[in-house]
N, C-alpha and C positions, 0 to 999 in steps of 0.2 A: 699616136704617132705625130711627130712634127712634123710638116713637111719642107724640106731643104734645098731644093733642086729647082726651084723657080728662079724666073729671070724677069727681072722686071722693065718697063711697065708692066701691071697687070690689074687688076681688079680683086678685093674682097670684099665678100659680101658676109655683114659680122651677125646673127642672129640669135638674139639674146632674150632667155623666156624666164616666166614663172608660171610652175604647173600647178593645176588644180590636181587636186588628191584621187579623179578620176583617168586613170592611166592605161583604162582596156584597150586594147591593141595598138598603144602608142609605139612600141620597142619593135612591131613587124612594119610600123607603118613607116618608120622613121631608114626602118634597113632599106624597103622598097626605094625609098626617096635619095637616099644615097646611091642604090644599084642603077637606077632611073637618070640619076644627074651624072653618072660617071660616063653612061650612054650619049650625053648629049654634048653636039661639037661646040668647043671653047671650053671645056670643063677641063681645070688645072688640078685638082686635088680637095680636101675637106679636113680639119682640125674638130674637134670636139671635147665637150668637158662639163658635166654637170654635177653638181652641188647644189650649196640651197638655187643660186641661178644657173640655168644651162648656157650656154656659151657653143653655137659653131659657126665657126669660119669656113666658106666656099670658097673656090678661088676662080678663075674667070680672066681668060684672054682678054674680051672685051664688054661692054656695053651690052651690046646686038645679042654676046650668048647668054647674059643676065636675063635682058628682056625673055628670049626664048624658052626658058627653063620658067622664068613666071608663068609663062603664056602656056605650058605642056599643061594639058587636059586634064591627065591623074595627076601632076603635083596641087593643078588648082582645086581639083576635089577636097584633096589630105588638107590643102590649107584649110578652107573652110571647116573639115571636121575637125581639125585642131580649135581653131576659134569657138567654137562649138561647143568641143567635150574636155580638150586636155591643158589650151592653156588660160591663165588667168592674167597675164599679161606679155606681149611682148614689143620685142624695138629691134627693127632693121635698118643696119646702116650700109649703104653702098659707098666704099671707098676705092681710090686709085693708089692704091703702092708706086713708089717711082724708086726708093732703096729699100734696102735689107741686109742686115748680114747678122751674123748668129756664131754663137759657141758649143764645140761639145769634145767634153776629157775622154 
């Protein structure tokens, strides 16, 4: 799903991986982490898309609720078992949206 309905300014936070061939409970862990961020104040929405690279986009009122969602105890667990078991590389970028606009027929 794309998400349409933001206003900007806002925040995206772009996270971009390559996984290792070891994937055990990456698919419950990754739901968790979405149900968990959806829970947390400043959370605007989430894009996702994986191929040979995974791709998801967070989206975030501001800074302060970035910081927060790092700083949540069971996200910091998952990150490190990610680093661990599932990925073999990745890159996060924290950007500011200032426009946007989009098409659909």
């Amino acid at each position: 799903m794309i998400i349409d309905h933001l206003q900007p300014p806002y925040y995206a936070v772009i996270f971009s991986t390559l996984m290792t061939d070891n994937l055990e409970g990456y698919q419950e862990a990754a739901e968790r982490m979405e149900a968990l961020a959806r829970l947390q104040p400043g959370y605007l929405g989430i894009e996702s898309s994986r191929n040979e690279i995974g791709i998801t986009v967070s989206y975030w009122e501001n800074l302060d609720a970035i910081s927060q969602w790092k700083n949540n105890v069971e996200h910091t667990e998952v990150r490190a078992l990610g680093k661990a078991k599932w990925y073999r590389k990745y890159q996060l970028r924290i950007c500011k949206v200032e426009r946007e606009y989009g098409f659909e027929s």
